[in-house]
gemmi code that builds the backbone of each chain (N, CA, C; Angstrom):
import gemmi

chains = {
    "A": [
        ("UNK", (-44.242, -69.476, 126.857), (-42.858, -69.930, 126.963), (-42.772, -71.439, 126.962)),
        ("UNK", (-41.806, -72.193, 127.021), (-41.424, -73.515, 126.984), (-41.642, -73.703, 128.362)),
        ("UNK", (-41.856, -75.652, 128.095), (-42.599, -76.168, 129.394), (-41.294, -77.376, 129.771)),
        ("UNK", (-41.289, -77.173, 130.980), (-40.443, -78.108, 131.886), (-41.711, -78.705, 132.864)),
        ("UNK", (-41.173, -80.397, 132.625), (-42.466, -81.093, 133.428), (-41.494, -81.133, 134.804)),
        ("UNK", (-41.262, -81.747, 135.815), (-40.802, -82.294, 136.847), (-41.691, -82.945, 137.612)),
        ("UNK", (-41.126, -84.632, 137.559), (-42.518, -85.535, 138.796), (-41.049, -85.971, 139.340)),
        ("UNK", (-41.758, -86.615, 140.640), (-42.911, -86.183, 141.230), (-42.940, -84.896, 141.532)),
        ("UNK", (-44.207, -84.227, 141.898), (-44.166, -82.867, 142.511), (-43.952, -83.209, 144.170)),
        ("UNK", (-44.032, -83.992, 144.972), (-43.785, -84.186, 146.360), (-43.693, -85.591, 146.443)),
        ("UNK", (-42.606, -86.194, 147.732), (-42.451, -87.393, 147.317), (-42.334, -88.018, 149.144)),
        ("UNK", (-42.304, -89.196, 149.467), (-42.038, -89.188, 151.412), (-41.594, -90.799, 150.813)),
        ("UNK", (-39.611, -90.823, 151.601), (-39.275, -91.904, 151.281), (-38.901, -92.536, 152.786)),
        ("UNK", (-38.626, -93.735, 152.792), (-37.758, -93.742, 153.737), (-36.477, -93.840, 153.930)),
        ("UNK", (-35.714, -93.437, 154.752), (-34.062, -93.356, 155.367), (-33.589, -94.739, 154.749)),
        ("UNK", (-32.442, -94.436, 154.149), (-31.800, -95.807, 153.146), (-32.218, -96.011, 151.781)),
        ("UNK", (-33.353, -95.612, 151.204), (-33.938, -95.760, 150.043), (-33.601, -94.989, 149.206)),
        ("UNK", (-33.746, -95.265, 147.865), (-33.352, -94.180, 146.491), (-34.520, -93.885, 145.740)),
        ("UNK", (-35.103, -92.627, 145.453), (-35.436, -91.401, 145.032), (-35.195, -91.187, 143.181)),
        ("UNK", (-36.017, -90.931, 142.510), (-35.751, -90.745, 141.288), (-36.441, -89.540, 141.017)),
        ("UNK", (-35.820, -88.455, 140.769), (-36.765, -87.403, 139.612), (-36.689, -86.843, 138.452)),
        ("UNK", (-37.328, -86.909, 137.994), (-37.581, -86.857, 136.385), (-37.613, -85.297, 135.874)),
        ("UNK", (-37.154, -84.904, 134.893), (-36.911, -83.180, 134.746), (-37.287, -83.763, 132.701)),
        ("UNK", (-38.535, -83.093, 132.397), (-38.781, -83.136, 131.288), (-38.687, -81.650, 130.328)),
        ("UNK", (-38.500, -81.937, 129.206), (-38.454, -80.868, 128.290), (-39.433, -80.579, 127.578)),
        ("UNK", (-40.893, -80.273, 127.371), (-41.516, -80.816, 126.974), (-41.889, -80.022, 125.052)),
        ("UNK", (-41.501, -78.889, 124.477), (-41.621, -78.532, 123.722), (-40.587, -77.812, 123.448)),
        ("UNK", (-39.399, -78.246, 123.658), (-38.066, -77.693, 122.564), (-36.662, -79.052, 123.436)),
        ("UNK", (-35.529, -79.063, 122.972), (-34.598, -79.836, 122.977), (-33.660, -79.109, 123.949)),
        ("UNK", (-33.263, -79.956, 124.996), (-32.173, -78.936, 126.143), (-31.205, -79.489, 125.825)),
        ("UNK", (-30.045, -79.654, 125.658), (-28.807, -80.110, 125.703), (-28.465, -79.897, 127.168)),
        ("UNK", (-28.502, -78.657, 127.816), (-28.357, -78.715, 129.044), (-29.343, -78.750, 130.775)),
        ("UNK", (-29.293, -79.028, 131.132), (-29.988, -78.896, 132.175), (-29.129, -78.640, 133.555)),
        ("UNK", (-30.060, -77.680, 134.652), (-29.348, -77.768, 135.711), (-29.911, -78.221, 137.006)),
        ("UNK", (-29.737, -78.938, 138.249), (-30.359, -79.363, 138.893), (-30.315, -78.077, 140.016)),
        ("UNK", (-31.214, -77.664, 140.957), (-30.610, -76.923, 142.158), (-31.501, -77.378, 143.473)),
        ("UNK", (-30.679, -77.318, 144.716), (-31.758, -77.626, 145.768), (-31.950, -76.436, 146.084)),
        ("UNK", (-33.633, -76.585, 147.361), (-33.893, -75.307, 147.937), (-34.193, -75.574, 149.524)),
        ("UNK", (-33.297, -75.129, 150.620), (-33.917, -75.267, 151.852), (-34.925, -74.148, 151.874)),
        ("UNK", (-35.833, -74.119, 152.992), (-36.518, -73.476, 153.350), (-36.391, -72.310, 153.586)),
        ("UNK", (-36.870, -71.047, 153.078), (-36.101, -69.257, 153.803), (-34.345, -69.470, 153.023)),
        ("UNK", (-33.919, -70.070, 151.962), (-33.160, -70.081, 151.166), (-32.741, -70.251, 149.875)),
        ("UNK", (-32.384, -69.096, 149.270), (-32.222, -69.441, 148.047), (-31.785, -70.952, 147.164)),
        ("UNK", (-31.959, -70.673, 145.806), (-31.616, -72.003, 145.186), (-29.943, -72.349, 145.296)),
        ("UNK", (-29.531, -73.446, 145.442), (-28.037, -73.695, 145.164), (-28.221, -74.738, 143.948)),
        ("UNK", (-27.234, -74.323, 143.102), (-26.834, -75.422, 141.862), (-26.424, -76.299, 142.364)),
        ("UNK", (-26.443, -77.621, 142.601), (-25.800, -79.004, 142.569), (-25.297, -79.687, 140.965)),
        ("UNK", (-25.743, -79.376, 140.132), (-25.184, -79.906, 138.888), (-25.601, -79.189, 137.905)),
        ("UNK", (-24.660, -79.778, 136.821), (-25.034, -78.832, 135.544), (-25.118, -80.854, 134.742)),
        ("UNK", (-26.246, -80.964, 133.405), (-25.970, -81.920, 133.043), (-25.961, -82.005, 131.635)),
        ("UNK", (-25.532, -82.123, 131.079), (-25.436, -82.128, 129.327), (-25.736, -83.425, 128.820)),
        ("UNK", (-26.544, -83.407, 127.709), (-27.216, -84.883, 126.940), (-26.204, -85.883, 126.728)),
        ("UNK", (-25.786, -86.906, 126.587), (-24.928, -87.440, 126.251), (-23.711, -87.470, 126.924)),
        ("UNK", (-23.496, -86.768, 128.352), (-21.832, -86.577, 128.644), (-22.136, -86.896, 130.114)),
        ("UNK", (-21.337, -86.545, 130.779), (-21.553, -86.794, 132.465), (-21.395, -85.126, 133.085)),
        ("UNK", (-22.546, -85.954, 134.205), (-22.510, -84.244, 134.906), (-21.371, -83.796, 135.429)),
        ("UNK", (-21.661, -82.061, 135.495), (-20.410, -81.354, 136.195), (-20.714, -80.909, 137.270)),
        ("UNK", (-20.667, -81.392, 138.572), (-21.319, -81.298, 139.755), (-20.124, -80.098, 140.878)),
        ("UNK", (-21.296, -78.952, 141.649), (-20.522, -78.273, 142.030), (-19.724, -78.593, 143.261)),
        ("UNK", (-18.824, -77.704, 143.797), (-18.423, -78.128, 144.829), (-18.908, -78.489, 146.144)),
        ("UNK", (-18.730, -79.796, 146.417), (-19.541, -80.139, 147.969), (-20.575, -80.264, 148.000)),
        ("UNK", (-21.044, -81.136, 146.047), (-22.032, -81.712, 146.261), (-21.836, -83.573, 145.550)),
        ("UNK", (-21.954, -84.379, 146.483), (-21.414, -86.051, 146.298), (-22.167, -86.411, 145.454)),
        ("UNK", (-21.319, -86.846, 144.003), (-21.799, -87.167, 142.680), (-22.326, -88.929, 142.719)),
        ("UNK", (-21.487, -89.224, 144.017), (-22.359, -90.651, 143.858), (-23.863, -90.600, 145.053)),
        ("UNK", (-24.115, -89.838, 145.642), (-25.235, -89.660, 146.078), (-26.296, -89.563, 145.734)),
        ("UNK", (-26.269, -88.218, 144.518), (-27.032, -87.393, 143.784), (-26.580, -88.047, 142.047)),
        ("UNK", (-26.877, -88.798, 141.704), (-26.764, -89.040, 140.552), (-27.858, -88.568, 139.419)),
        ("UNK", (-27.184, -88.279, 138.491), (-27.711, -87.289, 137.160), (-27.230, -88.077, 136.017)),
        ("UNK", (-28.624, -88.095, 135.301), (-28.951, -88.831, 134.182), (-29.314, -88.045, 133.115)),
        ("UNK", (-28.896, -87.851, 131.609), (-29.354, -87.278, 130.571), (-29.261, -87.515, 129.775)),
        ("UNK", (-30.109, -88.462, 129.361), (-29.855, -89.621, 128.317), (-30.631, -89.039, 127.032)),
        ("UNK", (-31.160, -87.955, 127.377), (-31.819, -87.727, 125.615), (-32.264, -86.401, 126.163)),
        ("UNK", (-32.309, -85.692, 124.568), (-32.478, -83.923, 124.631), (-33.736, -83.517, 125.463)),
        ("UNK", (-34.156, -84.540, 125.544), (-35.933, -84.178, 126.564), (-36.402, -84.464, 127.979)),
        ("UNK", (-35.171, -85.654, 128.738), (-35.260, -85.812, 129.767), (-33.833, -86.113, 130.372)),
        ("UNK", (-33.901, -85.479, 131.697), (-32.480, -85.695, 132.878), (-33.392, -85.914, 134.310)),
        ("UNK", (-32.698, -86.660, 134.837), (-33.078, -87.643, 136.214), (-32.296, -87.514, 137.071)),
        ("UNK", (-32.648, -86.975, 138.170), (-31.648, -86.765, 139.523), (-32.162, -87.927, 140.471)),
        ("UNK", (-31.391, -88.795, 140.702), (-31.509, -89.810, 141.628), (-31.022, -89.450, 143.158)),
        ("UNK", (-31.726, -89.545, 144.546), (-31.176, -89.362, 145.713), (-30.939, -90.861, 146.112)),
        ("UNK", (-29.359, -91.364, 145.878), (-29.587, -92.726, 146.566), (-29.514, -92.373, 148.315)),
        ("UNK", (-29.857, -93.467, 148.804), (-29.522, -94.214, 150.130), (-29.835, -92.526, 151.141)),
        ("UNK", (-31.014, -92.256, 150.701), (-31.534, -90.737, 151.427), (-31.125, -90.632, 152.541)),
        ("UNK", (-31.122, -89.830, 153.499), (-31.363, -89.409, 154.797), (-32.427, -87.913, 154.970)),
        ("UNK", (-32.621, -87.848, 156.571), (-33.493, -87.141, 156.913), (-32.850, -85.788, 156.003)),
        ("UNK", (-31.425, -85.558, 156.010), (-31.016, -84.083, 155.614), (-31.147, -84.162, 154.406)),
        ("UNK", (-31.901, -84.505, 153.924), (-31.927, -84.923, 152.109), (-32.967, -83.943, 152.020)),
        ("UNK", (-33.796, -83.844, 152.757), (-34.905, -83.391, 152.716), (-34.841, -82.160, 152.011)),
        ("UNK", (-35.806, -82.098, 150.888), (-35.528, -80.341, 150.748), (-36.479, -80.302, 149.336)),
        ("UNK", (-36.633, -79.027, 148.653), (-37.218, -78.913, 147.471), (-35.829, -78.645, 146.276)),
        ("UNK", (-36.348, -79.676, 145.624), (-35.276, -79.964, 143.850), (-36.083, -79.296, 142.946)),
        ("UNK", (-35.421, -78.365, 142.250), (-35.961, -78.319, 141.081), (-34.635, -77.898, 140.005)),
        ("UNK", (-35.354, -78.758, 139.000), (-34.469, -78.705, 137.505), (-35.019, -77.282, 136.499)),
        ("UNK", (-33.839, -77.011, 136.045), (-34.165, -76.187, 134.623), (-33.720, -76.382, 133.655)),
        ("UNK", (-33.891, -75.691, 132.232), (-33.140, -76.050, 131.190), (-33.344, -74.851, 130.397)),
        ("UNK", (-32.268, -74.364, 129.915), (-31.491, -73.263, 129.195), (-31.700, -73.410, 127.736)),
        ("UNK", (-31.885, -72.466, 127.063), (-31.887, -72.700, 125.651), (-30.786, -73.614, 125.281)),
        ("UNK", (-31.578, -73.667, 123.900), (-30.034, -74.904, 123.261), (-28.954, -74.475, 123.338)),
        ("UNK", (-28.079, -75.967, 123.683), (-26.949, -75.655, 124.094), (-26.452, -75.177, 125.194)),
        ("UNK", (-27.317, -74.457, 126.278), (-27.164, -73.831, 127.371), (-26.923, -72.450, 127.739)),
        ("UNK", (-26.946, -71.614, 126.576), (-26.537, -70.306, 126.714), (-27.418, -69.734, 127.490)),
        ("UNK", (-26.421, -68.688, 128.343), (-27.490, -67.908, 129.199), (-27.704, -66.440, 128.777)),
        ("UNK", (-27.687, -66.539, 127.286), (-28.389, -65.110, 126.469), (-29.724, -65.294, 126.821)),
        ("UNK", (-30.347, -66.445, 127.115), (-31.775, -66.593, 127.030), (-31.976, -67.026, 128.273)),
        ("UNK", (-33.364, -67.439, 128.581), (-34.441, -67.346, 129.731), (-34.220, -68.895, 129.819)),
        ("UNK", (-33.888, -69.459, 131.178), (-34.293, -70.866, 131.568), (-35.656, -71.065, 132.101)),
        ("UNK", (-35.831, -71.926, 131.715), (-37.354, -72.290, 132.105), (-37.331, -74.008, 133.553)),
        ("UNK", (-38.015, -73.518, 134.292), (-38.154, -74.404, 135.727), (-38.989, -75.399, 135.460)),
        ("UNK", (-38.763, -76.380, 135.991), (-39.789, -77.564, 136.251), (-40.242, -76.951, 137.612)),
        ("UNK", (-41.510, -77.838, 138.156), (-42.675, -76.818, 139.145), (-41.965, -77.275, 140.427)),
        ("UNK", (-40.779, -77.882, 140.590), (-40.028, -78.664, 141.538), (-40.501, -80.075, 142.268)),
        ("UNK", (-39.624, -80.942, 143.328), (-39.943, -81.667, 143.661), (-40.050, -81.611, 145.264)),
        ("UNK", (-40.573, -82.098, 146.290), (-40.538, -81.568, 147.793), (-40.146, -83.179, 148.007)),
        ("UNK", (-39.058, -82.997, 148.128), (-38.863, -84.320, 149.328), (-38.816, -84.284, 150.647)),
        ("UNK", (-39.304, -85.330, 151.401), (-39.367, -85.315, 152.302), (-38.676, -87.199, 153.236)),
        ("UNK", (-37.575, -86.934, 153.616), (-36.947, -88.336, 153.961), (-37.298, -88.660, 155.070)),
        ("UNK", (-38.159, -89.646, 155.750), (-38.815, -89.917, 157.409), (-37.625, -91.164, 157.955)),
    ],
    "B": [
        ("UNK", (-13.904, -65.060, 146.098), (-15.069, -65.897, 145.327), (-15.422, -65.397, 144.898)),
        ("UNK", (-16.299, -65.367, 144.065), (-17.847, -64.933, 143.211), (-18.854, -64.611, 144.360)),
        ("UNK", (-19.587, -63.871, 144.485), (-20.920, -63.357, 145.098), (-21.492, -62.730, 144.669)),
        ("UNK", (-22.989, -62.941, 145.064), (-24.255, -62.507, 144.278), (-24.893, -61.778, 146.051)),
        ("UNK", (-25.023, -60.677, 146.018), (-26.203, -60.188, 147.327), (-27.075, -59.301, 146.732)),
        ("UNK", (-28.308, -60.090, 147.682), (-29.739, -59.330, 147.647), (-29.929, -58.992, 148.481)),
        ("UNK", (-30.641, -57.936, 148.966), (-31.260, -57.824, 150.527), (-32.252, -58.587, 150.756)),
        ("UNK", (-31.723, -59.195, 152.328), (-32.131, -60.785, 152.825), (-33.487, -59.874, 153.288)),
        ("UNK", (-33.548, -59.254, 153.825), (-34.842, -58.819, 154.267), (-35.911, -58.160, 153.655)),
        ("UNK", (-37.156, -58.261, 153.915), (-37.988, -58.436, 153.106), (-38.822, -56.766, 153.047)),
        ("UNK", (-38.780, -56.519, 151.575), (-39.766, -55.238, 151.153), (-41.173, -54.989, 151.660)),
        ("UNK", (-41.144, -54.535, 152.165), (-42.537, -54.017, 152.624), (-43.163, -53.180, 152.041)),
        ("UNK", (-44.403, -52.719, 150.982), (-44.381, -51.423, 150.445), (-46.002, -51.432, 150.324)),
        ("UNK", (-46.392, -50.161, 149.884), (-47.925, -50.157, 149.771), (-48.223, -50.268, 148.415)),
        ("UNK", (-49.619, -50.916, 148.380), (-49.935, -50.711, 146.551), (-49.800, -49.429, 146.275)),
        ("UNK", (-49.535, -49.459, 144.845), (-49.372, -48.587, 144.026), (-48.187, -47.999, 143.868)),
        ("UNK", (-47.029, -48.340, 145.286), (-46.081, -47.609, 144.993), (-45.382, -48.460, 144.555)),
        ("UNK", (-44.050, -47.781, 143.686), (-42.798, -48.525, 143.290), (-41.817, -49.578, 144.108)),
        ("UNK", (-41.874, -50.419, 143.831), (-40.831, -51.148, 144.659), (-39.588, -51.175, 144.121)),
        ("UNK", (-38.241, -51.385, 144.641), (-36.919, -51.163, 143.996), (-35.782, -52.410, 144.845)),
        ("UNK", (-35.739, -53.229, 144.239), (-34.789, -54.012, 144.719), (-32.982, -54.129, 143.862)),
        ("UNK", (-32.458, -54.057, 144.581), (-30.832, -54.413, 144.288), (-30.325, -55.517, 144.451)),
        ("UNK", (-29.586, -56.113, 143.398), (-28.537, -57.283, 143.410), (-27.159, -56.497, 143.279)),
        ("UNK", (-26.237, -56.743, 144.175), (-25.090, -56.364, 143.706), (-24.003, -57.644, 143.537)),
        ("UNK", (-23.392, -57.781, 142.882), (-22.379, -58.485, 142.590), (-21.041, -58.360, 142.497)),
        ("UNK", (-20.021, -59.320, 143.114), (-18.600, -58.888, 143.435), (-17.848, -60.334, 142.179)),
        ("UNK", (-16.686, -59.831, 142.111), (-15.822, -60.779, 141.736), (-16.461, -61.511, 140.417)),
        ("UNK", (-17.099, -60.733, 139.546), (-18.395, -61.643, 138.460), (-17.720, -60.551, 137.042)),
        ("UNK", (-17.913, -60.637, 135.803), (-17.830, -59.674, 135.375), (-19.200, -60.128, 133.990)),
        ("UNK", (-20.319, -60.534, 134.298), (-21.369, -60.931, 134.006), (-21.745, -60.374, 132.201)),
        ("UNK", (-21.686, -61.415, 131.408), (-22.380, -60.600, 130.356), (-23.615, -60.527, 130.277)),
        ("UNK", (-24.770, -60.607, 130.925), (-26.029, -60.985, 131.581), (-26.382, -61.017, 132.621)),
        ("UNK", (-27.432, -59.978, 132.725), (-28.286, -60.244, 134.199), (-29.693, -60.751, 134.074)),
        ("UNK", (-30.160, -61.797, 135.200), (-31.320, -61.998, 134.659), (-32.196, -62.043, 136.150)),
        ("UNK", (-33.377, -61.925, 136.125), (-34.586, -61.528, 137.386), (-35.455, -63.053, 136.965)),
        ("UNK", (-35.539, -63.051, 138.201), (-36.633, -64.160, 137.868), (-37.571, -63.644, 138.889)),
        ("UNK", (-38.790, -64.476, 139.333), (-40.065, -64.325, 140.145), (-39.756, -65.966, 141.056)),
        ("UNK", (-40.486, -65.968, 141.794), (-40.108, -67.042, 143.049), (-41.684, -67.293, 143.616)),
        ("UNK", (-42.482, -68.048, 143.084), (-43.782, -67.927, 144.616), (-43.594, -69.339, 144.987)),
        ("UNK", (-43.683, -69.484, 147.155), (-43.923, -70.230, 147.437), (-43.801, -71.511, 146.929)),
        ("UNK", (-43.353, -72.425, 146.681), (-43.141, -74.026, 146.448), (-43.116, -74.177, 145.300)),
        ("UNK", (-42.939, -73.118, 144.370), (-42.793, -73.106, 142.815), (-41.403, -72.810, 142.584)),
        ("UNK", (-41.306, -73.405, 140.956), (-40.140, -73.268, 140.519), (-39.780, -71.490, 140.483)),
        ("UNK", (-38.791, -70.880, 140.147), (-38.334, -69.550, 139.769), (-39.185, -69.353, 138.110)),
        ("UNK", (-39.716, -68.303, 137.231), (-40.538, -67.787, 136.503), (-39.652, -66.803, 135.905)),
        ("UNK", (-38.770, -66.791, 134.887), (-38.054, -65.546, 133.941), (-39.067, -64.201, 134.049)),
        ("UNK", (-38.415, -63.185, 134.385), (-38.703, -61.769, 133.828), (-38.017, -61.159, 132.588)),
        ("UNK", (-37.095, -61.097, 132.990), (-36.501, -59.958, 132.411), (-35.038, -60.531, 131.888)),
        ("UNK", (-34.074, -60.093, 130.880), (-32.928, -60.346, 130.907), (-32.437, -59.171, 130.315)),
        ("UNK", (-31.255, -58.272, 131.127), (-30.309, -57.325, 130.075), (-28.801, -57.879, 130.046)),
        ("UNK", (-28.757, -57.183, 128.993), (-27.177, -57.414, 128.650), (-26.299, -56.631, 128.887)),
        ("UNK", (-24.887, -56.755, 128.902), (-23.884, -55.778, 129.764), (-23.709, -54.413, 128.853)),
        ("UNK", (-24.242, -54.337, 127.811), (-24.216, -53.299, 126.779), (-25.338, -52.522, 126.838)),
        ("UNK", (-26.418, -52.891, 127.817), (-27.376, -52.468, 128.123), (-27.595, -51.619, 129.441)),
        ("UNK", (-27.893, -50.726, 129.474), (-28.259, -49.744, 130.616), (-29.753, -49.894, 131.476)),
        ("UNK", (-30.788, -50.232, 130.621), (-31.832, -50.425, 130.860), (-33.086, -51.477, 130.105)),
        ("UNK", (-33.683, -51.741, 130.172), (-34.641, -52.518, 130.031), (-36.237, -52.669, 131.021)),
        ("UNK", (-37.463, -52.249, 129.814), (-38.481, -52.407, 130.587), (-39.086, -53.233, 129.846)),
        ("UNK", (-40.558, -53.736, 130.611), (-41.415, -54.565, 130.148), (-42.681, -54.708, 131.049)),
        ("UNK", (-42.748, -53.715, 130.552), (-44.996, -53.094, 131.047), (-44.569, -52.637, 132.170)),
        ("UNK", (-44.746, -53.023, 133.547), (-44.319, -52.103, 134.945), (-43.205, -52.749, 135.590)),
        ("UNK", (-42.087, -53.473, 134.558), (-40.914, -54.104, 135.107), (-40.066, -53.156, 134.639)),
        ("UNK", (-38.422, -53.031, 135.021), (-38.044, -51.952, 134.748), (-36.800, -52.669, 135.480)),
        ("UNK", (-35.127, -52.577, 134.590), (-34.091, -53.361, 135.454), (-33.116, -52.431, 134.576)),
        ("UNK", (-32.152, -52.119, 135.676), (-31.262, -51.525, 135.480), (-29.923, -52.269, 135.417)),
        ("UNK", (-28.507, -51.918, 134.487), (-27.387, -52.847, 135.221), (-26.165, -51.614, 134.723)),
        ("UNK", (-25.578, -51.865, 136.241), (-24.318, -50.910, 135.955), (-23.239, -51.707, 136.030)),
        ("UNK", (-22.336, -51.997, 134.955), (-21.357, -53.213, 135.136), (-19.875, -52.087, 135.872)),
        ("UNK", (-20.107, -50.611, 135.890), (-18.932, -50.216, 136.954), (-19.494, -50.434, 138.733)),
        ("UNK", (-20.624, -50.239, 138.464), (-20.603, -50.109, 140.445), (-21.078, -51.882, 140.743)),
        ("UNK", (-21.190, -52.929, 139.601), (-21.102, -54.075, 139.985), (-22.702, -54.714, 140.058)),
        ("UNK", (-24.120, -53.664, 139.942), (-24.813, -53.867, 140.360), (-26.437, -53.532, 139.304)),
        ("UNK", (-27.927, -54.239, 139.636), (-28.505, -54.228, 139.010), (-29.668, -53.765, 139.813)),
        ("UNK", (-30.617, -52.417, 139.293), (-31.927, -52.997, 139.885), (-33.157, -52.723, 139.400)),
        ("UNK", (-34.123, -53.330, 140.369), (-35.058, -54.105, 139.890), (-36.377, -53.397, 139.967)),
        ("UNK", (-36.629, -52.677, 139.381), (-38.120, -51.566, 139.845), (-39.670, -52.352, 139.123)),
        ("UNK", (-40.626, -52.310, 140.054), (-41.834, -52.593, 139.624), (-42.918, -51.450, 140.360)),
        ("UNK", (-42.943, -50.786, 139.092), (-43.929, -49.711, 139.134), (-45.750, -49.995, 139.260)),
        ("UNK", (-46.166, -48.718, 140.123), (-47.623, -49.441, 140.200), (-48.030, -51.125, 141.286)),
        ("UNK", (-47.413, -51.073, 141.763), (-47.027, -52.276, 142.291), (-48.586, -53.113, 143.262)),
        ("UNK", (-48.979, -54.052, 142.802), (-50.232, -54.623, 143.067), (-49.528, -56.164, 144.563)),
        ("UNK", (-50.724, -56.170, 145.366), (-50.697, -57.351, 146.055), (-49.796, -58.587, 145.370)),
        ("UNK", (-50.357, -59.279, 144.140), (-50.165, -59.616, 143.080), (-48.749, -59.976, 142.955)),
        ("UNK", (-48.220, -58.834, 143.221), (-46.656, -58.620, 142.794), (-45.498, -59.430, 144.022)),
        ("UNK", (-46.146, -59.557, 144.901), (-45.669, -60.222, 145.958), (-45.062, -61.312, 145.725)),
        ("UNK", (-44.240, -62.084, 146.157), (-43.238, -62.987, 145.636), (-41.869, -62.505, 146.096)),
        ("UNK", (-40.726, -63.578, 145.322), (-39.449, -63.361, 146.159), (-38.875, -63.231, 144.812)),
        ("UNK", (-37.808, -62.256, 144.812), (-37.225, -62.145, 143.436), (-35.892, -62.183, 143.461)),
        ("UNK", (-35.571, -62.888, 142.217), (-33.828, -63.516, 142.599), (-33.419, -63.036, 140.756)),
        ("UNK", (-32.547, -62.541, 141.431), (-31.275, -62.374, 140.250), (-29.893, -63.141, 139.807)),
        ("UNK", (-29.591, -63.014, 138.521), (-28.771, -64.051, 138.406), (-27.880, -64.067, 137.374)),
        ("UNK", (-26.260, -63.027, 137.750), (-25.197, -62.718, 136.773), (-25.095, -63.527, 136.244)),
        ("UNK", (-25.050, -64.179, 134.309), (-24.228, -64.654, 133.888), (-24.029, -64.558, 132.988)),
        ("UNK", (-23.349, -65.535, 132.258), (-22.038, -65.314, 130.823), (-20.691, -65.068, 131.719)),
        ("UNK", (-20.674, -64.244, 130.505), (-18.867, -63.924, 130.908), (-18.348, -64.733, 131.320)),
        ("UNK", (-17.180, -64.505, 132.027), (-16.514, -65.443, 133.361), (-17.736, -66.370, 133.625)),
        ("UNK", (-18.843, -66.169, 134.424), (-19.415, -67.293, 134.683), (-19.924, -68.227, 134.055)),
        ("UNK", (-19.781, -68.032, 132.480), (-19.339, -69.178, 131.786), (-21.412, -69.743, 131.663)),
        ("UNK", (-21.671, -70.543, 131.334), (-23.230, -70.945, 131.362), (-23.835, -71.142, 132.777)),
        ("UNK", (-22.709, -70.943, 133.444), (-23.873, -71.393, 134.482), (-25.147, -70.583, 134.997)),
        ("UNK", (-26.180, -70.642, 135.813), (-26.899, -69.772, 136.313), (-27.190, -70.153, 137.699)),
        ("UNK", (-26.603, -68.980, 138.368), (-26.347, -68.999, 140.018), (-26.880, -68.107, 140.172)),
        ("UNK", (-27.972, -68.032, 141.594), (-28.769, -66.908, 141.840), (-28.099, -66.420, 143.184)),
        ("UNK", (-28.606, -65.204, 143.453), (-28.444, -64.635, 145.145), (-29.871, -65.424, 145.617)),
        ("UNK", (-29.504, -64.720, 146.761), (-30.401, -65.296, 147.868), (-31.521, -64.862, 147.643)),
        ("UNK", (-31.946, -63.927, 146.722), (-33.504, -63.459, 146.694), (-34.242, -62.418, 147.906)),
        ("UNK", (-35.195, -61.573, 147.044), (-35.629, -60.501, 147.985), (-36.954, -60.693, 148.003)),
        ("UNK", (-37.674, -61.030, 149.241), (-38.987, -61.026, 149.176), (-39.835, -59.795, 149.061)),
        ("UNK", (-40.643, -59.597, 148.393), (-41.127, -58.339, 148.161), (-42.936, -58.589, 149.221)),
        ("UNK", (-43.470, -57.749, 149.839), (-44.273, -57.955, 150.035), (-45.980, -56.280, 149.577)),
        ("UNK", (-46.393, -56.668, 149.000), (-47.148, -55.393, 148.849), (-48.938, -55.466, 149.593)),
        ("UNK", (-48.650, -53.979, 150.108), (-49.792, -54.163, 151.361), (-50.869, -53.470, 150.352)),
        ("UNK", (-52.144, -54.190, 150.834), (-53.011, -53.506, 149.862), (-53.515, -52.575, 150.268)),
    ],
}
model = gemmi.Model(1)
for chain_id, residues in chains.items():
    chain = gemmi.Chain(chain_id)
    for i, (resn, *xyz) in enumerate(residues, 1):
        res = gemmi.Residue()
        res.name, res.seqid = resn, gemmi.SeqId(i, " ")
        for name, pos in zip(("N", "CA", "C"), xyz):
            atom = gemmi.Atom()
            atom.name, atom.element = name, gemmi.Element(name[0])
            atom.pos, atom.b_iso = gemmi.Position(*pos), 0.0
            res.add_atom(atom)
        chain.add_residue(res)
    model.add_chain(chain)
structure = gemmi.Structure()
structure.add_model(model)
structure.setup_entities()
């Protein structure tokens, strides 16, 4: 199947600082991508949906200037955590949907990211 | 709203036997269901996908059912190995839900050897 990179795989920032992660495509073209967090003993929640070229569509009651999403080309989107806190903490991981985004087909995961905000 | 439920609590079963998990879904009218696999600190892993025109679908000892009248899908893994252990999450979409892909909460499966 198709490969989604995601770095870092674990990351330890400190409180106030900004966070970058990288969600790669690595052998076909996403137009879309979606970001989701994961607490611990909980399923994934979507925080954004991001399309190449356009601005994300971020779900409800999640702060678009916090979590900023980047998708500047069919092969990579970037979730930024600015100005972290401890509750930031959690595992990110990105996917990406066949072209275009349809969900006739199988999304494929990046291996996620573990943050951890001290 | 929209809701997706799995049973939060976790399968317990012995090798070899079948395991059977349910997603049911309210308020969705899904042209797609899809299963994924879950281990530990990893991303989610595609299984399976049927379509709402579809009744069934297998693939070697995977096996997913979807009934778009009682709202609901499930998830059988036959023969069922240690192996198989993991948390498995389902995830209505199309239709109404439009591209997105929103999962339930996921069912941990656990198989005793």
């Amino acid at each position: 199947g198709a490969v989604v990179s995601q770095h870092p795989s674990w990351v330890i920032c400190k409180s106030g600082t900004s966070v970058k992660i990288e969600c790669r495509s690595l052998d076909f073209q996403a137009t879309t991508m979606f970001w989701y967090r994961q607490f611990p003993k909980q399923s994934l929640m979507l925080m954004a949906t991001s399309n190449e070229g356009s601005k994300a569509t971020y779900e409800q009651g999640v702060e678009k200037d916090k979590f900023l999403i980047n998708h500047a080309s069919l092969t990579l989107s970037t979730l930024t955590v600015t100005s972290a806190h401890p509750e930031d903490s959690s595992f990110y991981i990105c996917s990406a949907a066949g072209t275009g985004g349809r969900v006739n087909t199988e999304a494929f995961f990046g291996q996620g990211t573990r943050l951890t905000v001290v | 709203s929209q809701k997706i439920e799995q049973n939060s609590e976790a399968l317990n079963i012995q090798e070899g036997k079948t395991a059977t998990l349910t997603c049911n879904y309210t308020n969705y009218s899904p042209a797609y269901l899809q299963w994924y696999r879950q281990d530990p600190g990893r991303g989610p892993v595609f299984l399976l996908l049927i379509r709402e025109n579809e009744k069934e679908k297998r693939k070697e000892r995977l096996k997913v059912t979807f009934d778009t009248t009682l709202k609901q899908s499930l998830f059988h893994i036959t023969a069922s190995q240690p192996a198989d252990s993991a948390t498995y999450l389902c995830a209505p979409t199309g239709g109404d839900s439009s591209y997105k892909l929103i999962f339930g909460s996921g069912t941990r499966l656990l198989v005793r050897p």
